[in-house]
N, C-alpha and C positions, 0 to 999 in steps of 0.2 A: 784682196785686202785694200788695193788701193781704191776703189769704188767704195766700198767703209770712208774709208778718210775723207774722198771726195764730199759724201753724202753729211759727212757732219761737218767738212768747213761751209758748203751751200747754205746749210740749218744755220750756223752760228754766223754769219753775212748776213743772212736773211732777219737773222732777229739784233741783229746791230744796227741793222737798216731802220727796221721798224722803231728802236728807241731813237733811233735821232728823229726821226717825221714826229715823234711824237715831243721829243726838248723842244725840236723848231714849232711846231703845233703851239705849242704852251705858251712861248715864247711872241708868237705871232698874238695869240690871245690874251696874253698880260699884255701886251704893250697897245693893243687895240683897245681894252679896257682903260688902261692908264690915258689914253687921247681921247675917252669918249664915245665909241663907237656902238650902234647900238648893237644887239645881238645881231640882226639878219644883215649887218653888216662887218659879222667877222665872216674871218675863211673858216672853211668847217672839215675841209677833208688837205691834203695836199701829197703831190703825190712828186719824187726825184725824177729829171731828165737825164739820163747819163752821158746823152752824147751832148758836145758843144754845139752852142750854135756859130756857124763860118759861114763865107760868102761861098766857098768850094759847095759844101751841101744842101745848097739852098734857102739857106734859113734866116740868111740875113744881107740885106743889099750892100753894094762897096760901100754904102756911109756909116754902118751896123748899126741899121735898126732892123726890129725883124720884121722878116717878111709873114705876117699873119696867114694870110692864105695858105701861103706852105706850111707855115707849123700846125695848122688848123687840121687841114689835111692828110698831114704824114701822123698826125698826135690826135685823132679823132676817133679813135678806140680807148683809148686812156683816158680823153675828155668824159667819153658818155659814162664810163664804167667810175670814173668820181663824181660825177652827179646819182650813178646808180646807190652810193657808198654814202650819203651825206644824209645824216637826220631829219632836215627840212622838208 
């Protein structure tokens, strides 16, 4: 039974998840509209990081900024599969 339960709080996370990407989505695209932007310059896809970025994991030097190369690299399955995922 508990495998049941599990299986529908994953389902209902999963689609909580997706309406917020999609408020913030909307939200990013009203407000790119409202300053002007032309279309091939809004975002088009976006996708949540769940883990922070810290100096511990690599992700960000002791002045916190990030370290691109490593988020690049650790986050470069995600990257290509949102360029797979984008209309343009």
């Amino acid at each position: 039974m508990k495998k049941w339960t599990e299986k529908d709080e994953n389902k209902a996370q999963l689609q909580n998840e997706e309406k917020l990407k999609e408020i913030v989505l909307n939200d990013m695209l009203r407000e790119g509209k409202k300053r002007g932007l032309m279309s091939y310059e809004q975002v088009k896809v976006i996708e949540f990081i769940k883990e922070p970025f810290t100096i511990e994991n690599g992700l960000l030097t002791p002045t916190y900024k990030s370290r691109r190369f490593a988020v690049e690299k650790k986050y470069k399955e995600l990257f290509l599969n949102l360029y797979k995922n984008t209309d343009a």
